[in-house]
N, C-alpha and C positions, 0 to 999 in steps of 0.2 A: 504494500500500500504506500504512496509514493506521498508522503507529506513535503511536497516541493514549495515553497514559497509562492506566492501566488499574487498579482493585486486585482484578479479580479473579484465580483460580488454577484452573488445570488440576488435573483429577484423572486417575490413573494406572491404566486397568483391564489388567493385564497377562493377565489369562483374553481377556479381550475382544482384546487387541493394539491399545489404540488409549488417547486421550487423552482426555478431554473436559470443558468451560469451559460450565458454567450458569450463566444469568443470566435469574434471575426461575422461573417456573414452568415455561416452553415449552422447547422441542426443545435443544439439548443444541449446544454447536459440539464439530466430533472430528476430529481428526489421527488417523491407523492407520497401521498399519503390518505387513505380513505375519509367518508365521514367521519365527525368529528363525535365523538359519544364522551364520556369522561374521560377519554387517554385516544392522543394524536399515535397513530399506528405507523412508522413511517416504513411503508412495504417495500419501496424500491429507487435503486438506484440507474442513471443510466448515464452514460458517459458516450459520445460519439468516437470512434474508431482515428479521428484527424484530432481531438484532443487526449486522446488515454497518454500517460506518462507524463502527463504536467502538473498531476494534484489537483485535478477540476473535484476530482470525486468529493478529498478530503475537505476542498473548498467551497463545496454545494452545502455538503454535511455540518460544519461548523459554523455555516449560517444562517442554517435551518436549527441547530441546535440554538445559536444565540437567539432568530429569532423564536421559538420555543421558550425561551427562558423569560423573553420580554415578557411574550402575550401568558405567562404564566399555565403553559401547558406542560402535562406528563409523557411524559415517551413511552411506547409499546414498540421496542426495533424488532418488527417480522422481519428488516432488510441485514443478510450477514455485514452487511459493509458497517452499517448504520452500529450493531450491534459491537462489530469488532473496535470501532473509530472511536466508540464510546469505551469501551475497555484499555482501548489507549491511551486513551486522555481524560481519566479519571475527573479532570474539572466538572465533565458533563454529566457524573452518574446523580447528582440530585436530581435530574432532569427525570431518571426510571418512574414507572411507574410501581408502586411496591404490590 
């Protein structure tokens, strides 16, 4: 999992339920997430094939966690990524849900 330095930023589509990290004019990287019940499920990650190896992933993830933490939601990670990124960087386990 490539935690590269990064300066771009996630955008928040909450109609949509999901995240998404541009870069340049192609396809879109997006974290989603189902309805919203008492815990944000965030089930999947997607990275396009012209961004993999630059930490788009770890970059989508850590701003959907921040944003998460704003709006005072609990995490449910069905996605491995979601689930491993959080175990890496222990700042975001308040975020679980218990």
């Amino acid at each position: 999992m490539p935690e590269k330095s990064t300066q771009h930023r996630a955008t928040h589509f909450p109609g949509k339920q999901r995240f998404e990290l541009r870069s340049g004019s192609g396809e879109p990287a997006v974290l989603s997430y189902p309805d919203r019940d008492e815990n944000i499920v965030m089930d999947h990650t997607y990275v396009p094939a012209q961004l993999r190896g630059q930490g788009i992933a770890a970059a989508i993830t850590r701003d959907a966690l921040l944003e998460a933490r704003r709006l005072g939601w609990k995490i449910v990670p069905d996605c491995s990524y979601v689930e491993t990124f959080i175990l890496r960087n222990p700042e975001f386990a308040d975020l679980l849900a218990r």
